[in-house]
NUKE-359876 format. One line per field, with one value per atom (N, C-alpha, C, O): residue number from 1; residue in three letters; chain; x, y, z. Coordinates in steps of 0.1 Angstrom, whole numbers. Each point is the difference from the previous one (the first is absolute). Example, Ala and Ser with C-alpha at 12.3 -4.5 7.8 and 13.67 -1.06 7.14 Angstrom:
<pts>
k: [1;1;1;1;2;2;2;2]
r: [ala;ala;ala;ala;ser;ser;ser;ser]
c: [A;A;A;A;A;A;A;A]
X: [132;-9;9;10;-14;9;-8;5]
Y: [-57;12;12;0;11;11;11;11]
Z: [78;0;0;7;-14;0;8;1]
</pts>
This chain:
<pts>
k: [1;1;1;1;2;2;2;2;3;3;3;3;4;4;4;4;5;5;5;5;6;6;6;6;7;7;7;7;8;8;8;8;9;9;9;9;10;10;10;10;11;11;11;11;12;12;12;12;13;13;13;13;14;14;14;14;15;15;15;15;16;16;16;16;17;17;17;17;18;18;18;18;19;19;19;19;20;20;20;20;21;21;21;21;22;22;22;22;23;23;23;23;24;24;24;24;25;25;25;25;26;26;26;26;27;27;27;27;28;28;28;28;29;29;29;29;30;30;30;30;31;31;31;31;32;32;32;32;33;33;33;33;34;34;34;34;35;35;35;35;36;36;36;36;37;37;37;37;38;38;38;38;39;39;39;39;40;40;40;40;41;41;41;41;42;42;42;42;43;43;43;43;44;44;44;44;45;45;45;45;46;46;46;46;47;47;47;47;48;48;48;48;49;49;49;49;50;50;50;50;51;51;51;51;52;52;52;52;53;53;53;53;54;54;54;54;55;55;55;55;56;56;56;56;57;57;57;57;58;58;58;58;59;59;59;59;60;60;60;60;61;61;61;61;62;62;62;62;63;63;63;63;64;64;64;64;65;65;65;65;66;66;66;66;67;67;67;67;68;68;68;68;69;69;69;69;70;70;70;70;71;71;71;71;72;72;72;72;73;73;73;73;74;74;74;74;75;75;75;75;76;76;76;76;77;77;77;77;78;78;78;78;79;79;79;79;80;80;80;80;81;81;81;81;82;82;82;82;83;83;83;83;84;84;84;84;85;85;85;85;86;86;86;86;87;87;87;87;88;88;88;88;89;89;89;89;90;90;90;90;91;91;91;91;92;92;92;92;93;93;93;93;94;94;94;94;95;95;95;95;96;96;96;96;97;97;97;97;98;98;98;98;99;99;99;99;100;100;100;100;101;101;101;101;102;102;102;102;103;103;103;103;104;104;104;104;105;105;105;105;106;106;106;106;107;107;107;107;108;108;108;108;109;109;109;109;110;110;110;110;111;111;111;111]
r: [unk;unk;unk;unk;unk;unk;unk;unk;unk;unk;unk;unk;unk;unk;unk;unk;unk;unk;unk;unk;unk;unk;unk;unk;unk;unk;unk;unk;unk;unk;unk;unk;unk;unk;unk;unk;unk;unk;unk;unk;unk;unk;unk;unk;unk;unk;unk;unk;unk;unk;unk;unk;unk;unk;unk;unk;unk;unk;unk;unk;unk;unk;unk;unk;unk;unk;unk;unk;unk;unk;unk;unk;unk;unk;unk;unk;unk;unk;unk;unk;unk;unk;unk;unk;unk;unk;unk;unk;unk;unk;unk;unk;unk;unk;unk;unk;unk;unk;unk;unk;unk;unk;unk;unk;unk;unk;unk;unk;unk;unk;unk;unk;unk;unk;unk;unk;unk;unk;unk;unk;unk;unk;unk;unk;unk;unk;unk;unk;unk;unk;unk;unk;unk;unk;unk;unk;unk;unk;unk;unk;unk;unk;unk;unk;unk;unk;unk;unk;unk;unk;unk;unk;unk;unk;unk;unk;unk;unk;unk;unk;unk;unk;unk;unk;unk;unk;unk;unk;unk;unk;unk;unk;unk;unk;unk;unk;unk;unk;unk;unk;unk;unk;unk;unk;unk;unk;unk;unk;unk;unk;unk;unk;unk;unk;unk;unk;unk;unk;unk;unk;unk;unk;unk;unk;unk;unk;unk;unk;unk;unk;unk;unk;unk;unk;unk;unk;unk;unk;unk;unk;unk;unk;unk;unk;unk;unk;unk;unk;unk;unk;unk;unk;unk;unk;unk;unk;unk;unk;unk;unk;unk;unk;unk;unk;unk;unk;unk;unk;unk;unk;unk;unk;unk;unk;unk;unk;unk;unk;unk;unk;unk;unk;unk;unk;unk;unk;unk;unk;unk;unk;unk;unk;unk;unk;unk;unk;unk;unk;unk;unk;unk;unk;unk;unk;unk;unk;unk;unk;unk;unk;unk;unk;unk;unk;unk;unk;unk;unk;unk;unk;unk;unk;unk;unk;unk;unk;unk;unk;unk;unk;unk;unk;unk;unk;unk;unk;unk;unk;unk;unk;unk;unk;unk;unk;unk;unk;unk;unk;unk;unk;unk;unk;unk;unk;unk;unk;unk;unk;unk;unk;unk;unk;unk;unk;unk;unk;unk;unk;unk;unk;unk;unk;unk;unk;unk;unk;unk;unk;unk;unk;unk;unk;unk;unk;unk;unk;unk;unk;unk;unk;unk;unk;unk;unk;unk;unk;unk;unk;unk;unk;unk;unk;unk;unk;unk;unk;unk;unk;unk;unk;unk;unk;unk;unk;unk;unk;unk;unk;unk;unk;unk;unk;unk;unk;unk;unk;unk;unk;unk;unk;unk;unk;unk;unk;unk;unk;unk;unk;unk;unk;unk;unk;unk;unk;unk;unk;unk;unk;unk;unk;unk;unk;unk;unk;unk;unk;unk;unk;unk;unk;unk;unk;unk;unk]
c: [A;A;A;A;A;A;A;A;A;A;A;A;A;A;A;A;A;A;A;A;A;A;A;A;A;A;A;A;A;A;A;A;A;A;A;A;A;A;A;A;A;A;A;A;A;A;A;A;A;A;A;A;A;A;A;A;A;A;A;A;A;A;A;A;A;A;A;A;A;A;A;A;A;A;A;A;A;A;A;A;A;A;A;A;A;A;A;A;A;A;A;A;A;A;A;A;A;A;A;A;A;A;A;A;A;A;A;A;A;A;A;A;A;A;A;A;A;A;A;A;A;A;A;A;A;A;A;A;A;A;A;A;A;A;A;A;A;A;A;A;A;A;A;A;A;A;A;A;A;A;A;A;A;A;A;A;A;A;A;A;A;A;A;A;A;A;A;A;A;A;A;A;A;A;A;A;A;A;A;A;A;A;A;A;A;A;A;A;A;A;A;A;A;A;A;A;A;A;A;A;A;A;A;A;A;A;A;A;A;A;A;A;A;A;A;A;A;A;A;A;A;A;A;A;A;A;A;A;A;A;A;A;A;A;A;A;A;A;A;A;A;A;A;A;A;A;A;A;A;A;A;A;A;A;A;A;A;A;A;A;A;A;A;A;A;A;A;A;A;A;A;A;A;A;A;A;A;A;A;A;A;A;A;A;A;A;A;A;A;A;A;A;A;A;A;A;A;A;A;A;A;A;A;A;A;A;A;A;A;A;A;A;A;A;A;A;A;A;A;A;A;A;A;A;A;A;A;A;A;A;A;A;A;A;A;A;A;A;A;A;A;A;A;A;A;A;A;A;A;A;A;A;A;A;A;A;A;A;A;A;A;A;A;A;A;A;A;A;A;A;A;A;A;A;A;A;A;A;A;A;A;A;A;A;A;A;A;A;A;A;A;A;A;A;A;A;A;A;A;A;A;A;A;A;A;A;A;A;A;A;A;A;A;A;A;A;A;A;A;A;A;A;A;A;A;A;A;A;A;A;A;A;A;A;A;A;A;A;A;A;A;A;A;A]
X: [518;5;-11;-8;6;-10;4;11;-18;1;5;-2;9;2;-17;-4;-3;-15;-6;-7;10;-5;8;-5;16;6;-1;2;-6;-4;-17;-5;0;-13;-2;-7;17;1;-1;-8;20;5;-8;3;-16;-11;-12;-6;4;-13;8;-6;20;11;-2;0;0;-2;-13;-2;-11;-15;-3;-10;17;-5;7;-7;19;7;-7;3;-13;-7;-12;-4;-1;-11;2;-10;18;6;2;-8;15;11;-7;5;-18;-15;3;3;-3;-11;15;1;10;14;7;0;3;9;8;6;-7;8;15;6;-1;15;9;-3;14;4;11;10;-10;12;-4;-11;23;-2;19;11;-18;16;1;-10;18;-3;1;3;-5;-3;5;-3;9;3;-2;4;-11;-5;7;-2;16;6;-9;-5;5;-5;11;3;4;11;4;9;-21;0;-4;3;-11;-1;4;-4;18;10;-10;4;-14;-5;-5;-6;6;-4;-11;-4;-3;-13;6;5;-8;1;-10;-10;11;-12;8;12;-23;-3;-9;-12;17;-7;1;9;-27;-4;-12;-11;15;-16;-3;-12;17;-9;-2;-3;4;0;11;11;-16;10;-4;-10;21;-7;9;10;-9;9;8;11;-18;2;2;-9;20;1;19;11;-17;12;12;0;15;13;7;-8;18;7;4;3;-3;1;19;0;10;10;3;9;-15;0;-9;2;-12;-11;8;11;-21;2;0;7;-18;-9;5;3;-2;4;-2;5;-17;-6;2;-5;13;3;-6;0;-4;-5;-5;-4;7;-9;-9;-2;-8;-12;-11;-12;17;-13;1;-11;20;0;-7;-9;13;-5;-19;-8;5;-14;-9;-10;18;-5;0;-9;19;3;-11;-5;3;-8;-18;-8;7;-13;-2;-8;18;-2;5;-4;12;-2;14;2;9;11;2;-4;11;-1;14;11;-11;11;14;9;-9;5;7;12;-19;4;12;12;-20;5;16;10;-12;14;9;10;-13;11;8;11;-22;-2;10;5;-3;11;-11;5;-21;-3;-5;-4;4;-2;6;2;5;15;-9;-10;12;-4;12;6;-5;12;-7;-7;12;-7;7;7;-7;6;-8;-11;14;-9;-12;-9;11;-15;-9;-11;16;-8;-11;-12;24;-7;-8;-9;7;-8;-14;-9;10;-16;-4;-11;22;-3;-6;-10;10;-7;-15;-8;4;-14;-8;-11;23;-11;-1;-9;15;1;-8;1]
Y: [546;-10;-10;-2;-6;-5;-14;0;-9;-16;-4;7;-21;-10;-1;0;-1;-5;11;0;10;14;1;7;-12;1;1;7;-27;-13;3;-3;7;8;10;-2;13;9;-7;1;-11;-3;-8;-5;-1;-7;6;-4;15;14;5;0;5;0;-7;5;-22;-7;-2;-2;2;3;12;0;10;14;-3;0;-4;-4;-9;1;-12;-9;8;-1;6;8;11;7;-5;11;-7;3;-12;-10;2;2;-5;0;14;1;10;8;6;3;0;9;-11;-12;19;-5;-12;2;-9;-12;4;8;-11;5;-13;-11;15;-12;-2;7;-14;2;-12;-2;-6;-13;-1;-2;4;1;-7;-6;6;-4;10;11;-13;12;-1;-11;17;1;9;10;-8;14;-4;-12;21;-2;13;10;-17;9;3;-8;21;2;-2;-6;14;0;-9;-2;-10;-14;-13;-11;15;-11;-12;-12;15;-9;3;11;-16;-3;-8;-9;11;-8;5;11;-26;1;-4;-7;9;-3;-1;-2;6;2;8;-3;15;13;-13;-6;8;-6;5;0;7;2;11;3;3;14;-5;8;-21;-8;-5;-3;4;-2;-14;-2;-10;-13;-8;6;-20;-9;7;-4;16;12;-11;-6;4;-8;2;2;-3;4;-5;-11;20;-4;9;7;-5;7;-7;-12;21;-10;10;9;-12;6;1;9;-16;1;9;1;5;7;8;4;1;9;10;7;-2;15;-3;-11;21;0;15;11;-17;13;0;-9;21;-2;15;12;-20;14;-7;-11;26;-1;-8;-2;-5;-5;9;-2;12;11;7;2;2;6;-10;5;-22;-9;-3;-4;7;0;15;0;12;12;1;7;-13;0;-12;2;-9;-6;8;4;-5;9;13;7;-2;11;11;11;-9;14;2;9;-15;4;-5;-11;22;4;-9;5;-13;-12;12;-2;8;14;4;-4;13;10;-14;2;-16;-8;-6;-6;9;-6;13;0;8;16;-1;-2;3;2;-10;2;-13;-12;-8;-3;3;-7;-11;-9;7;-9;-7;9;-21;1;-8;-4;2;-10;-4;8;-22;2;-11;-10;20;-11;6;10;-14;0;14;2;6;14;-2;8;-21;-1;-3;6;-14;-7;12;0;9;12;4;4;-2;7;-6;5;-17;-8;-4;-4;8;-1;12;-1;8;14;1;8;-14;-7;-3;3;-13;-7;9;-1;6;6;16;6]
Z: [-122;-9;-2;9;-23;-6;7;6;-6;2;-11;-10;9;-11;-10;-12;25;-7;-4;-10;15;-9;-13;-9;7;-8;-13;-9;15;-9;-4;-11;21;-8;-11;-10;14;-10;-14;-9;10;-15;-4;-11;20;-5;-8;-10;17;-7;-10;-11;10;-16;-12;-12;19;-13;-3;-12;22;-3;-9;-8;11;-10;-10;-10;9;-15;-7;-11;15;-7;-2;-12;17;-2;-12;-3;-2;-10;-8;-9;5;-6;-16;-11;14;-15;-3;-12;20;-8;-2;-12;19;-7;-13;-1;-6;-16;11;11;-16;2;5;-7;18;5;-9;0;-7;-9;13;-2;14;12;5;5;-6;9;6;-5;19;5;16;3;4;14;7;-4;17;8;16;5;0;13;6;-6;19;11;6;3;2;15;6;-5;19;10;10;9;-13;6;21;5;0;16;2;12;-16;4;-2;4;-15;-2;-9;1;-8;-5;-13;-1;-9;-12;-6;8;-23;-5;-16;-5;1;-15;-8;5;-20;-4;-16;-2;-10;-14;-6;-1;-6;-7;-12;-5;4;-17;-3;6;-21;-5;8;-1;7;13;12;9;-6;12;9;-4;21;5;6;7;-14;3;8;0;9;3;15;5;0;11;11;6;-4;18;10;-4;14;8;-3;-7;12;-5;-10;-5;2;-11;-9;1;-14;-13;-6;-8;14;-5;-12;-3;-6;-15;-9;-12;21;-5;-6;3;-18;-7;1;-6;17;10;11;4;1;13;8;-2;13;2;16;8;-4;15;8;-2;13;6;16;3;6;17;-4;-12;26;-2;0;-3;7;-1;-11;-5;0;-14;-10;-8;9;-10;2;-9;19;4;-6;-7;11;-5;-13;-6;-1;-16;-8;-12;17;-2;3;-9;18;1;-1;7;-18;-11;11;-4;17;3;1;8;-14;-3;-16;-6;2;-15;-6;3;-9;-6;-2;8;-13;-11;11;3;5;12;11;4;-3;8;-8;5;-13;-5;0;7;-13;-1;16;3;3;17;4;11;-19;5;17;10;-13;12;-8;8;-23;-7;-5;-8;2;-6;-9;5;-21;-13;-10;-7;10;-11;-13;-2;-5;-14;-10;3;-16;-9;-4;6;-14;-5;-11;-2;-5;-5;11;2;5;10;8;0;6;5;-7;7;-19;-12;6;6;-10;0;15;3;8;13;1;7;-11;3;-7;6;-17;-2;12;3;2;15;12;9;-9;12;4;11]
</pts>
């Protein structure tokens, strides 16, 4: 099982690669809010998809979020550091995404 701080890391190198991209991919037209529950650690981090960017990223749950992306802490660390596949992780039900179906559309850009 991953740490809170491993967690909160992950989703720090997330929004680092997403700014690092943000220039050179077609502009993401998605400005939405964002919530990571971390299901086995009872803890949550929210943020804002803008522009291809993951911005305003800090501890807590945002119950209103538009995205809502739930998953283990080790699945959210592995998915993040590319060696669990978004696609396979969601089918698989070790991933959960709820978003409206455009949203998924252009979530799948970033990911």
């Amino acid at each position: 099982m991953a740490s809170v701080d491993e967690c909160r890391q992950a989703l720090r190198e997330l929004a680092a690669r997403l700014d690092r991209h943000a220039d050179v991919q077609d502009r993401i037209d998605l400005d939405r809010t964002l919530a990571c529950r971390v299901t086995d650690l009872d803890t949550a981090f929210h943020g804002r998809l803008a522009g291809g960017r993951l911005v305003d990223l800090t501890d807590g749950d945002d119950p209103k979020a538009k995205i809502v992306l739930s998953a283990a802490s080790d699945d959210l660390v592995a998915l993040v550091h590319g060696q669990l596949d978004v696609t396979k992780a969601v089918a698989s039900r070790r991933v959960s995404i709820k978003a409206n179906p455009f949203d998924l559309m252009k979530l799948r850009k970033l990911l």
